[in-house]
N, C-alpha and C positions, 0 to 999 in steps of 0.2 A: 504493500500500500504506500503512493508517494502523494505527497503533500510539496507543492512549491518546491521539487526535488530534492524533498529531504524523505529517507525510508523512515515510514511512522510504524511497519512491522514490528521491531523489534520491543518498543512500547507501545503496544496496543493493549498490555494489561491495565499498565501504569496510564494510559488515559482513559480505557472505559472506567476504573475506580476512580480514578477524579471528575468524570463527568457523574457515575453516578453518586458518590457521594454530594456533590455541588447540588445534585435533582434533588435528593433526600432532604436537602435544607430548607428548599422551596416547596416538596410536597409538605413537609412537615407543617409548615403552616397553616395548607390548608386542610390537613388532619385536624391537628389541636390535639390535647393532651389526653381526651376519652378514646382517644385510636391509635394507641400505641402498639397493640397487637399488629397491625397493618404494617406500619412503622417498624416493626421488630423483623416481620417478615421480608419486606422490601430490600432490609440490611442484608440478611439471608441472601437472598437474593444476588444483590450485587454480588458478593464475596464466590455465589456458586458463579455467578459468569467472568468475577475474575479467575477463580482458580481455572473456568474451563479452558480459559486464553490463555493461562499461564501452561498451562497442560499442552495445549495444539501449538505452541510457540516455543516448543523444542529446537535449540541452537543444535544441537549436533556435532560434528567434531570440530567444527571453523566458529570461532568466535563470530558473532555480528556485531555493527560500529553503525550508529545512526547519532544527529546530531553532534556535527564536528568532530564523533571520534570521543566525547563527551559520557555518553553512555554505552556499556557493551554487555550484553544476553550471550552468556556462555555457560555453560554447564554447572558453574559453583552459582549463580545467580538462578538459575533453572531451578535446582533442586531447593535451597534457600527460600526460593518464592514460596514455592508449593506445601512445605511446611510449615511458611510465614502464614499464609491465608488461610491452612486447616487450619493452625494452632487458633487465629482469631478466631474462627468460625466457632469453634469448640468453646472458646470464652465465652461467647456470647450465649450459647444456650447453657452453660453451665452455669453463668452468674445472672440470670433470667429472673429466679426467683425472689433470690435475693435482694435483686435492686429494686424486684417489686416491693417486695417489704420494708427498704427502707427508702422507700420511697422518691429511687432517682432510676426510674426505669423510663427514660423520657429518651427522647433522640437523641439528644448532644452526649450523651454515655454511648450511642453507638455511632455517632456520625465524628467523633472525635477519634475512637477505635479507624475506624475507616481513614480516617486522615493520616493518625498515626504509621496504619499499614502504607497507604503511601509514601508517606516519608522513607519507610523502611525500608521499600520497592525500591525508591530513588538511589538509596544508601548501597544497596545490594548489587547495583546495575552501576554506579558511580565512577569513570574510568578516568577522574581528573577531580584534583585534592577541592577544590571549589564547589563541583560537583556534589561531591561527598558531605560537605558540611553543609550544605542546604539541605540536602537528603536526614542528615544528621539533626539538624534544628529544626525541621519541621514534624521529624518523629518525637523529637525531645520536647517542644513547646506544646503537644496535643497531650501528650503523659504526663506531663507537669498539672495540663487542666484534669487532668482523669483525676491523679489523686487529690484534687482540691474537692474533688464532685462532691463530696459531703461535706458545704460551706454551712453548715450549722454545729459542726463538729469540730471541737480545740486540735483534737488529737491529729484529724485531716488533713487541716489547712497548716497543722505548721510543719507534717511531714511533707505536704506540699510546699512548702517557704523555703525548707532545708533542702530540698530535692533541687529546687529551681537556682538555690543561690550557688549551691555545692555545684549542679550545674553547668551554670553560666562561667563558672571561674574554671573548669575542665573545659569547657566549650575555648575560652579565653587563650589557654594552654595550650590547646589542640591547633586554635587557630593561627598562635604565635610559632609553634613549631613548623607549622606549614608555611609558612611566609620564611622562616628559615629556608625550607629545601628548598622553594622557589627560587629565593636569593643564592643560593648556592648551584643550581641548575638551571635556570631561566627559563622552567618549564614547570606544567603543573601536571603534564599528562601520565601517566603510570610509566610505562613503557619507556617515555623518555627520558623519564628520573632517572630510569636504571639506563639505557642506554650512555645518557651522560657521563655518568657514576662510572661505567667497562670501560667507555674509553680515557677515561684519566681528564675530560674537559670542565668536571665540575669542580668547585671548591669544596673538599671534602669537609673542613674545618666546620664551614657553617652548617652544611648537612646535619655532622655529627651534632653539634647544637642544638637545631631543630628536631631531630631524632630523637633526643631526651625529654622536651618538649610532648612532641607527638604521643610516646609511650605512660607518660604521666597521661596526657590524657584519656588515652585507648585504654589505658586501666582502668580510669573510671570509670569511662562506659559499661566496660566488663565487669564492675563491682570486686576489682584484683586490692588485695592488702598493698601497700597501706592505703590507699585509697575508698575502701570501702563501708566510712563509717555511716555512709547514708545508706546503705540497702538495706539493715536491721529495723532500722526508727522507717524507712517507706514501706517496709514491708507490712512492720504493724501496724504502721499511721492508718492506710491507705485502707479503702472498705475492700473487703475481700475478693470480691470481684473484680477490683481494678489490681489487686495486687497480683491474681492470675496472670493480666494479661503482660503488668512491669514484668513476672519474676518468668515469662515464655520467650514471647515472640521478640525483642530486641536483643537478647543474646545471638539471634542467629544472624541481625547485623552486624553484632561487634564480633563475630568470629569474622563475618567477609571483609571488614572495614579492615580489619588487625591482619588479616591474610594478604591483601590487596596493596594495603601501604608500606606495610614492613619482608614479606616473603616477594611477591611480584616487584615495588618500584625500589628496595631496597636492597636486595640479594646479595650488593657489595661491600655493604656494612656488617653482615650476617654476624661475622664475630663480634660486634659490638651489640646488637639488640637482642643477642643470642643470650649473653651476660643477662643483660638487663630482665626479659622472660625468665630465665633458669631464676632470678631472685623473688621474681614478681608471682611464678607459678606456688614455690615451695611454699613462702611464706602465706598463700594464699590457702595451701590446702594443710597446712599445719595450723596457723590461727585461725581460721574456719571450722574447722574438729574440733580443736580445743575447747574453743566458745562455747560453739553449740551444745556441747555436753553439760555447764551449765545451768542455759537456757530452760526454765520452765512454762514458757512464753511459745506455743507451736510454730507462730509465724515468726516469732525470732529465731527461732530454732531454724525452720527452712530455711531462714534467710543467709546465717550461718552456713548449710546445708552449701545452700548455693553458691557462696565466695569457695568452699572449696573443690566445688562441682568445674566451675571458672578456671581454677587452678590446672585440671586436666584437660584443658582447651588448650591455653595457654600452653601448656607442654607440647602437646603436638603438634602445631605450630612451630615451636621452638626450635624444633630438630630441622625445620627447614627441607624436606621431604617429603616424595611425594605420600609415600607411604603414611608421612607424620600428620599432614598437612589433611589426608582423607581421613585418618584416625579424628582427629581433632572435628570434620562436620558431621560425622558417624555420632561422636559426641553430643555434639551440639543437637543434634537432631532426634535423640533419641533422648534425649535429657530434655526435651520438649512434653514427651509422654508420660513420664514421672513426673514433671513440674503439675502438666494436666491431673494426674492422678491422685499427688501428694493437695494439691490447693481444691480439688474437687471434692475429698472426702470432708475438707475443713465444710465447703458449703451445702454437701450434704447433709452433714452435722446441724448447721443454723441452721436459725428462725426467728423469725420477728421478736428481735426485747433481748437474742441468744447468740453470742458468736462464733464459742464451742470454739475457743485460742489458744486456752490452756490445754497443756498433755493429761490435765486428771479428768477433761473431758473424753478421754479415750478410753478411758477406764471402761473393759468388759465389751467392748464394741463383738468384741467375736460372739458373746453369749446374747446379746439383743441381734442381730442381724449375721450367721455367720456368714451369708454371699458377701457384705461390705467386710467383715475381718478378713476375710479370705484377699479382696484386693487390697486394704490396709498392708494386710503379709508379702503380697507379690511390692508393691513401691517400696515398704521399706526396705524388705531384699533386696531390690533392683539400685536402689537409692547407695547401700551399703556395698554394692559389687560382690553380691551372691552366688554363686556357679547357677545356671539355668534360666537365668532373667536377664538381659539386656543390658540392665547396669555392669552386670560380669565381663559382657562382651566387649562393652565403650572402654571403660578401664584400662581391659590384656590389651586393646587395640595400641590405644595410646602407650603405655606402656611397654607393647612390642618395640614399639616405632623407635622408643628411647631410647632400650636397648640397642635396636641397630644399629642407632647412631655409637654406640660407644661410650654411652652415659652410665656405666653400671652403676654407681656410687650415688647417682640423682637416682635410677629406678628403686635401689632397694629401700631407698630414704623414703620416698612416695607408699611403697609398698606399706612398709612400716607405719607411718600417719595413716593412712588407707584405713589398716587394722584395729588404729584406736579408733575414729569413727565413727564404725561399723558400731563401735556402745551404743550411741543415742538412736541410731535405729532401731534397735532389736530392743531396747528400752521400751519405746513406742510399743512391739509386737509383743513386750513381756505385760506393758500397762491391759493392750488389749483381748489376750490371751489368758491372763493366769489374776487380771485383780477384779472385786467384785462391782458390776456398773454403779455408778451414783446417779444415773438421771434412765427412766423408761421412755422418755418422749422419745415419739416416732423420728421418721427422717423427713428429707425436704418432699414436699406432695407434687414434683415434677417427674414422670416419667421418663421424659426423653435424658435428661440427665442419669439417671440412674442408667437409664441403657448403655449409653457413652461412659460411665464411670464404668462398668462392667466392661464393656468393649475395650477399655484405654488399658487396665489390667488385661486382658487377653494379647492384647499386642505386646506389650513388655513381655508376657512369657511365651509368645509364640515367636519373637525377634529374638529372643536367648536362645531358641533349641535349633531355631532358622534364622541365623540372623546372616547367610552369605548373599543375596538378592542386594540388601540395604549397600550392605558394606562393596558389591560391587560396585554398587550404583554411583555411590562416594568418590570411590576410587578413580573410575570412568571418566567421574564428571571433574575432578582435579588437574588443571592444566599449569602448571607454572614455570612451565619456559616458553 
């Protein structure tokens, strides 16, 4: 499809979602607030006919270049999508009931979701550092409003405050390091960073500057130590349903952001942001166990969960490989399925006036329901890197990779923290296995949730005993020379 000769193929997801989110603004009016059922559906909607474009707009083994060369639809952005728009889609009906109850199930809770996934589209497809941070800030300024959504709540608006300001000063970082490699390349394109960079034309000095820069900030996005004091307080600030969609769908930007700028436009630096990662991983998935262990707070607790989830991205990356580098969206992507599972059982749990945040609301869950104990047992296995569930698989992946590289001393260090852990999981399985329930209230009165909760637990352990399809897929779709 050409447009004033420019090929509009390659985003044609990324503009039927912004044409139809822009429609949703305008239909929504003339809904009004008693037809949000229609509204909810609509949303639905959209996201099925972006995934189907994203589905039919298979790159295949030649990268595409539309717009200047600006954006490019290759195989890590392919797959990235397609998982970016299930994961939303799956938010939305899981945190359905919820926002009915407290009452913010109104359209800007899904026409912000929608924008955010744009953003993220942008970010994932971004083939020019300029690119990227519009893709970056327009995902990030729509999240900022999600977790505000409950502006009558202290606790909301100031993990939204924190979020925004914590933020704006990464965003600041991100953008000053970029203005480095420019200054030092006189380029913003991916490709000819590193081109620059081989033939000896750039000035390496200020690169290296801005690289330091840049990796402070792509940690924050990733919620990487030290950097991560805002993902604990958003997680719990934030109503539960928005915090699904923080603690899902944006990780699988900052895996392509973090893969894109540092393994593709920087490959000559390798040994210096190699460093930088191997500190940024350990410390992440060492203080992330740690924590969490503590934690009697469920959503601090995942939140913890998650900076050390981060950590095993960040390594496979690290090693700079292709092998690493697919281990690491294998991660990412199946770390989408347990985030769905692990924040889905929280909103199973609630109900109107009930949050269900704390770990002694899990108390006996196997003995009131045991189909929900049974998928509780499968996320926290999976969560903990269990032989048989998917979390086992993501794990040896990454951790193969490491080893190949020659890292034995970082893998058995990994392994080790791995181990401790694995406590607070199987904590969780001992709370709802072996102690007597404190509360008989039913669960959330949504069926299609519970189906998709069930279903979400089947995939985790049907990816564990078959998980070679995924992991080709990965693999396939990893281009980086």
């Amino acid at each position: 499809m050409m447009l004033a000769g420019i090929n509009l193929t390659p985003a044609l997801p990324e503009l039927f979602l912004l044409c139809a989110a822009s429609l949703l603004l305008i239909v929504d009016l003339l809904l009004g607030d008693e037809r949000q059922n229609l509204s909810y559906a609509l949303s639905l909607l959209a996201l099925l006919g972006t995934g189907w474009l994203v589905w039919h707009n298979q790159p295949g083994d030649v990268a595409q270049y539309t717009f200047n060369r600006m954006f490019v639809l290759d195989g890590m952005a392919w797959v990235t999508k397609l998982a970016a728009v299930m994961t939303v889609a799956l938010v939305m009906v899981f945190g359905r009931v919820y926002a009915e109850d407290r009452g913010f199930f109104k359209s800007e809770y899904r026409i912000l979701m929608l924008f955010a996934l744009f953003g993220l589209f942008v970010l994932i497809s971004a083939n020019n550092l300029l690119a990227m941070y519009v893709g970056l800030e327009v995902m990030s300024l729509a999240t900022y409003a999600l977790v505000a959504l409950e502006r009558d709540s202290v606790r909301s608006t100031e993990a939204a405050m924190k979020y925004f300001v914590l933020g704006a000063l990464a965003s600041g970082m991100l953008l000053y390091g970029m203005s480095m490699v420019y200054g030092g390349t006189r380029t913003l394109f991916v490709e000819d960073i590193a081109a620059m960079l081989s033939s000896g034309a750039a000035n390496a000095i200020l690169v290296k500057i801005g690289l330091v820069f840049m990796v402070a900030g792509l940690a924050f996005k990733l919620g990487a130590v030290p950097f991560h004091m805002w993902v604990p307080d958003v997680y719990h600030g934030s109503p539960t349903a928005v915090t699904l969609f923080v603690s899902s769908a944006p990780k699988l930007a900052a895996f392509v952001f973090l893969t894109r700028t540092l393994v593709i436009a920087l490959p000559a630096l390798h040994v210096d942001w190699q460093m930088m990662l191997t500190v940024l991983a350990v410390a992440s998935i060492a203080i992330g166990n740690l924590t969490a262990i503590a934690q009697t707070n469920l959503k601090r607790m995942l939140a913890y969960s998650a900076i050390s989830h981060m950590g095993f991205v960040i390594l496979g990356v690290m090693t700079n490989t292709q092998d690493g580098v697919a281990a690491s969206m294998f991660y990412v992507v199946t770390y989408m399925l347990m985030t769905l599972g692990g924040f889905g059982l929280i909103l199973l749990l609630a109900r109107s006036g009930f949050e269900a945040e704390n770990l002694s609301d899990l108390k006996g869950l196997a003995k009131r329901s045991p189909l929900f104990g049974g998928v509780l047992l499968l996320v926290m296995f999976s969560m903990a890197g269990i032989p048989s569930t998917v979390g086992f698989i993501s794990k040896f992946s990454v951790l193969s990779a490491v080893l190949a590289s020659g890292q034995t001393w970082l893998t058995v260090t990994v392994v080790l923290l791995s181990v401790i852990g694995a406590f607070y999981y199987l904590r969780i399985v001992k709370l709802a296995y072996f102690d007597a329930p404190e509360s008989s209230e039913g669960f959330t009165r949504c069926p299609s949730q519970r189906v998709l909760l069930v279903l979400t637990a089947l995939a985790i352990l049907a990816l564990g005993v078959m998980p070679q399809w995924l992991l080709d897929l990965c693999s396939r779709n990893i281009h980086l020379g």
